[in-house]
N, C-alpha and C positions, 0 to 999 in steps of 0.2 A: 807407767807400769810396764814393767818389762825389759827394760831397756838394760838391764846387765841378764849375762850368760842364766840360765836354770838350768841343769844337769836332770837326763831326762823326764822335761816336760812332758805333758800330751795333752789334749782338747778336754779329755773328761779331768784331768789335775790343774789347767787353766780354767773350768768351769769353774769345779769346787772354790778355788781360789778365788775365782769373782766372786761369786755366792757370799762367801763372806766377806771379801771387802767392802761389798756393795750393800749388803743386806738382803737380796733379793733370794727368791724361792727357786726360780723357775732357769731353764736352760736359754730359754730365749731372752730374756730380761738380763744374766749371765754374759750371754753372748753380745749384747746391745752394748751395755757395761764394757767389755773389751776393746768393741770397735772403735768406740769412744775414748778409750784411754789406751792404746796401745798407740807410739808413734807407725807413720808411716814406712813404706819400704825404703822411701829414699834417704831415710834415720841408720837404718840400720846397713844400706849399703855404701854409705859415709867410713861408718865407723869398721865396717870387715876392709873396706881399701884400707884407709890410715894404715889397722894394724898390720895389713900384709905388707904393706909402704918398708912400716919401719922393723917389722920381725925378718924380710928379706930387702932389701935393698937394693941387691941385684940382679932381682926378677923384673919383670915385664908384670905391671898391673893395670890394666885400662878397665874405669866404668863404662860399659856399652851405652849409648844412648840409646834411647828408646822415640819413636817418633813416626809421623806419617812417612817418612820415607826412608827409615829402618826396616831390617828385614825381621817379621815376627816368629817368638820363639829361643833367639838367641841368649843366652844366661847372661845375668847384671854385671856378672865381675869376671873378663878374661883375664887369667894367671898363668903366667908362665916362668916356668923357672928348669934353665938346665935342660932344655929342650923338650918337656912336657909342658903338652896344655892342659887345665884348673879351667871348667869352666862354672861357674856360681851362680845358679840360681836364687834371689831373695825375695823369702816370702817373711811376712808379719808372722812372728808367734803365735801357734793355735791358729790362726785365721787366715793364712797364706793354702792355696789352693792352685795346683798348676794347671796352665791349660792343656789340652789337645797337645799344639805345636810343641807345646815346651817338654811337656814327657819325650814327644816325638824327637827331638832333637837332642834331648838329652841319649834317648838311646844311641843315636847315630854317631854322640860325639863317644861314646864307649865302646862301639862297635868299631870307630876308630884307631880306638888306641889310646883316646883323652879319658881326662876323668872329670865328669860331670855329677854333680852335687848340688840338693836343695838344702839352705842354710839360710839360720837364723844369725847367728854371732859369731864375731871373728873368730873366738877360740874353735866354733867346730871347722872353718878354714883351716886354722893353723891345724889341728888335729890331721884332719884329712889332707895337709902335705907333709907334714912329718911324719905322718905312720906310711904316705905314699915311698917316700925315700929311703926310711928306715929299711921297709920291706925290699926294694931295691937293691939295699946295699946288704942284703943278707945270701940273696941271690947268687 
């Protein structure tokens, strides 16, 4: 469930959604329903590398690891392309929630100069560097 792009989704349209897939009444039975059927983050930050792999090829895309001797906060997917950094936070559809550090960091990387973004699917990657560039080049 989920696993290809939805054009804007949101937590009460992935309810309704389970609601009837599932058959259940309630929000929280809805929500059980998701956590269950929605793959993981590491699903979906598979598949936004691959397509930035092959929509840019001569960009810089590293999946950050994550681990006890990682520094926390830092977004899943570093992108770089053309001397700007893409830094990609990925959350699960409807049910991805960031922490503390990772807003916090998010802001510092656009306070920066980067552009930092929570995403679901490759396409809203591809989106958010091609409308980065496009605007660029109107400049």
């Amino acid at each position: 469930m989920l696993e290809k792009f939805v054009e804007n989704l949101t937590e009460e349209s992935g309810i309704r959604m389970a609601k009837q897939i599932a058959g259940v009444q309630n929000k929280a039975d809805a929500l059980a329903y998701l956590r269950r059927n929605i793959p993981k983050e590491s699903y979906y930050q598979s598949k936004i590398k691959k397509a930035l792999e092959k929509r840019y090829p001569d960009a810089v895309t590293k999946k950050i690891a994550q681990g006890y001797y990682s520094q926390n906060g830092i977004p899943d997917i570093m992108f770089i392309k053309d001397g700007h950094y893409f830094g990609f936070e990925v959350k699960r559809p409807i049910l991805g929630e960031l922490s503390g550090i990772q807003k916090q960091t998010i802001t510092q990387i656009r306070n920066a100069g980067g552009t930092a973004e929570v995403i679901s699917y490759p396409e809203e990657a591809i989106r958010i560097i091609d409308e980065f560039f496009q605007g660029r080049h109107r400049a």
